[in-house]
C-alpha positions as CSV (number, residue, x, y, z in Angstrom):
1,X,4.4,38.6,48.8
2,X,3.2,42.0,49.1
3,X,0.4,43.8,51.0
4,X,-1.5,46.8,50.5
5,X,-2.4,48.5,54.1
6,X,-4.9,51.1,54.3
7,X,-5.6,53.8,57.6
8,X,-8.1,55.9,57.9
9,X,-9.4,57.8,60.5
10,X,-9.4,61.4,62.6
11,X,-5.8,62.4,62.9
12,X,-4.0,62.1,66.1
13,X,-0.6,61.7,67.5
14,X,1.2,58.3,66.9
15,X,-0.6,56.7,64.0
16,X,2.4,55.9,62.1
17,X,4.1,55.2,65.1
18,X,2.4,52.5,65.8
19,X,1.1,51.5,62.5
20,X,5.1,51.1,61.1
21,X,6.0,49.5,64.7
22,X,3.9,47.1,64.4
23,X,4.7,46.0,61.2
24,X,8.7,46.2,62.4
25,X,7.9,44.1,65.1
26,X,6.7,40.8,62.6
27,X,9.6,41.7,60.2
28,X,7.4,43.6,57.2
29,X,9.3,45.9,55.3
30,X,7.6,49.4,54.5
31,X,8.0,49.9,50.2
32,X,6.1,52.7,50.1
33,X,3.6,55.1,52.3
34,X,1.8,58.0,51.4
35,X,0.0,59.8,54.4
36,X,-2.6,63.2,53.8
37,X,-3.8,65.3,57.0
38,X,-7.3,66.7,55.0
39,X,-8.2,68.8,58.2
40,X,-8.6,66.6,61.0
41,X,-8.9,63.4,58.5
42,X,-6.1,61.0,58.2
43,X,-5.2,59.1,55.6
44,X,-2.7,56.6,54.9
45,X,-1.6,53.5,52.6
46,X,1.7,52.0,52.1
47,X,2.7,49.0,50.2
48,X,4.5,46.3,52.6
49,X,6.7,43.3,51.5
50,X,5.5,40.3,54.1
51,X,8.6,38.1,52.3
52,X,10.3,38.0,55.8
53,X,7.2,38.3,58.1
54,X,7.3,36.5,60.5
55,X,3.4,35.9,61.2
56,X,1.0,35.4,58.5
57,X,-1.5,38.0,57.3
58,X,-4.1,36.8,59.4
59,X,-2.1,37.4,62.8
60,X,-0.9,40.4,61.0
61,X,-4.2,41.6,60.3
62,X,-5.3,41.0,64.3
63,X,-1.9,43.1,65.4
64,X,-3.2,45.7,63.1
65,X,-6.8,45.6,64.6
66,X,-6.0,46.2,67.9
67,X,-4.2,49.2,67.1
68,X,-7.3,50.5,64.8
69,X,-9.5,49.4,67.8
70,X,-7.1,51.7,70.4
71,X,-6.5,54.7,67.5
72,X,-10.2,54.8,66.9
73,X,-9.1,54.2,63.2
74,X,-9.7,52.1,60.4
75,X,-7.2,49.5,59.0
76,X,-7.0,47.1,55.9
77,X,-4.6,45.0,54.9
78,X,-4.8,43.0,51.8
79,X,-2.8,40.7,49.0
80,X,-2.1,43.1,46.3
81,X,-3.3,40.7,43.4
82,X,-6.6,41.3,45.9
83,X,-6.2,45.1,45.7
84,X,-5.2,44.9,42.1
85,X,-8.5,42.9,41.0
86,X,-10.9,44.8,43.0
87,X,-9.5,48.1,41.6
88,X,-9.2,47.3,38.0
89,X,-11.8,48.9,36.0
């Protein structure tokens, strides 16, 4: 299964950091990331393979939460068939 995760927020020190060590730390493998510093904005969105995670998106998602709550950031994570509908036009 794959995931599409989304950051957004002002840019600071350690975003990825912890964004990618989290995802380390449950097994997710990072396909793909694309990050852009638009002055002090921060953007961000990878495509993850949660095959070999070893929570479930849900706990996942909760990890991923506390970091946006600590970063002062926002973070989505979602099924890429969900991405994929909502973005079809």
């Amino acid at each position: 299964m794959r995931a599409i995760i989304s950051v957004i927020g002002r840019d600071k020190k350690g975003i990825i950091a912890k964004v990618s060590g989290c995802l380390y730390g449950v097994s997710v493998n990072i396909e793909d990331i694309s990050q852009t510093v638009m002055g002090d904005l921060f953007t961000m969105i990878m495509t993850a393979d949660l095959s070999d995670a070893s929570s479930d998106i849900s706990h996942i998602n909760a990890a991923l939460q506390e970091i946006a709550e600590e970063m002062r950031v926002e973070i989505r994570i979602q099924h890429e068939e969900i991405f994929n509908s909502m973005h079809k036009i």
